[in-house]
Residue, then its C-alpha position, 0 to 999 in steps of 0.5 A: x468521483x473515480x479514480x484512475x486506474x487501469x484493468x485487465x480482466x483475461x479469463x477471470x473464471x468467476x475469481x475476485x479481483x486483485x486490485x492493487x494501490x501503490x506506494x507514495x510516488x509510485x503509480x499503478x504502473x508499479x505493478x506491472x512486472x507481477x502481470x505475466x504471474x497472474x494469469x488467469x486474475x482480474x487486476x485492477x491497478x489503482x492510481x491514488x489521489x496525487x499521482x499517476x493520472x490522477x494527480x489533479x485529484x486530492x483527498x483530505x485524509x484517509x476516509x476520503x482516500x476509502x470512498x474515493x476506493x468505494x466509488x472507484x470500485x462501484x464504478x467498475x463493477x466490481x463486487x468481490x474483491x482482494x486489496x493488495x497494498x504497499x506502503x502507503x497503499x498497504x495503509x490505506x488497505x488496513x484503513x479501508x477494511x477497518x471503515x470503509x465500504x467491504x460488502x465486497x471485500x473478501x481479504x487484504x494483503x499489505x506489504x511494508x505497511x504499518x498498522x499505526x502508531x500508538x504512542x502520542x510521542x511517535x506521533x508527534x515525531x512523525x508529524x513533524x518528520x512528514x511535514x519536513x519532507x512535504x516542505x522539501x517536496x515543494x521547495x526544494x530540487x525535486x531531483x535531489x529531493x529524491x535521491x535524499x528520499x531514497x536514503x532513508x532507512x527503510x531503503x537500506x537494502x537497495x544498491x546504488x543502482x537500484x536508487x538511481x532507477x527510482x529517482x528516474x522513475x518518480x522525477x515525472x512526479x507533481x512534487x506538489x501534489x504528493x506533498x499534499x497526499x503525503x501530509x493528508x495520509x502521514x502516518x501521523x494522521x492514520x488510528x492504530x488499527x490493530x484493535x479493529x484489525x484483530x477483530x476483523x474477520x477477513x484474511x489478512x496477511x503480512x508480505x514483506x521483502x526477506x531483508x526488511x526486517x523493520x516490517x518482519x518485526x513489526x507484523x510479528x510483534x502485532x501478531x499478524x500472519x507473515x509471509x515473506x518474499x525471498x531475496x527482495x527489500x522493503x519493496x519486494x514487488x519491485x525486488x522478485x515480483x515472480x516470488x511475491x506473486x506466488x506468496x500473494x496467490x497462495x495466501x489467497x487461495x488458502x487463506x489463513x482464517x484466524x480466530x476473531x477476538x470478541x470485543x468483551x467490553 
């Protein structure tokens, strides 16, 4: 099984792909505005299970998520490859280079995604946040679900307007189908990846909107490479996508190539 997704080759002169995976009730569609920077990129806009088109597609966790990916990949021929993710797509990136197929993967650069939680307290705690809001989803008015969605912390940054555009943009979600990504991919359910992400020998970097400083934080507290995007949020593709495709291209261009820890025991 494959998932949907859409592609622009262009002129790719024998670069790698871009293949991009969006956030929780986001789509590939989210990408859109980074296009008219990437001239001259192959891109490839994934849809995750439960949204976009492919919304009648479910996956049990984060290792069905990754071969979903694989297959999707393989399906398309594509055999050099960045994974840029957000959010949720930023996890199931980090996930995916550390357990998935990488025969093609050549670095990942993820956007306000969290590496995973390493205190059983946290985990429980989001648990039983994610399981709220999965109920709210299905329950409750998918309108005002939403905009309660968009009230979250890490949404701070965004104006009154800026909330509005979004509710607009995802009422045309299956509140069904993203509750059951939501509880299947929580960040309550994915591994701390840092060790095998220190010991990963790929590119990989942070990007993250100047103003979220929950991510900035937590990518140097985990003492991963950071870029950050001028003027933008939480969402900093949506925030200044011309400034985060510059980042993107020129970490990809010359990555950072750190030093792999060596597992000793």
């Amino acid at each position: 099984m494959t998932l949907a997704c859409t592609r622009l080759s262009g002129d790719a002169e024998g670069r790698p792909w871009l293949v991009f995976l969006h956030g929780l009730l986001g789509s590939a569609e989210d990408w859109q505005p980074l296009l008219p920077s990437l001239t001259g990129w192959p891109c490839l806009r994934v849809d995750l299970p439960g949204h976009g088109r492919s919304t009648a597609i479910t996956a049990a966790g984060f290792a069905d998520v990754s071969q979903l990916l694989t297959e999707t990949l393989n399906g398309q021929g594509i055999t050099s490859y960045w994974l840029i993710g957000y959010s949720l797509g930023g996890r199931i990136s980090l996930y995916h280079a550390c357990h998935g197929d990488t025969s093609g993967l050549q670095g990942v650069l993820v956007e306000g995604a969290h590496p995973g939680l390493t205190c059983p307290a946290e985990r429980a705690q989001r648990r039983h946040h994610d399981q709220q809001w999965a109920a709210r989803f299905t329950q409750a008015s998918w309108p005002q679900t939403l905009a309660s969605w968009y009230q979250q912390p890490v949404f701070s940054s965004l104006t009154d307007e800026q909330r509005a555009e979004l509710v607009l943009l995802r009422e045309g979600n299956n509140p069904r189908a993203v509750a059951a990504m939501l509880a299947s991919t929580s960040l309550s359910v994915q591994p701390d990846l840092r060790p095998e992400l220190r010991l990963l020998s790929r590119p990989l970097a942070w990007l993250c909107g100047s103003a979220d400083t929950k991510f900035i934080h937590l990518a140097q507290q985990s003492g991963f490479e950071l870029r950050t995007v001028a003027n933008a949020g939480h969402n900093a593709h949506r925030d200044n996508p011309a400034e985060f495709a510059r980042q993107a291209l020129a970490f990809i261009n010359s990555p950072v190539l750190k030093e792999v820890e060596h597992d000793l025991s």
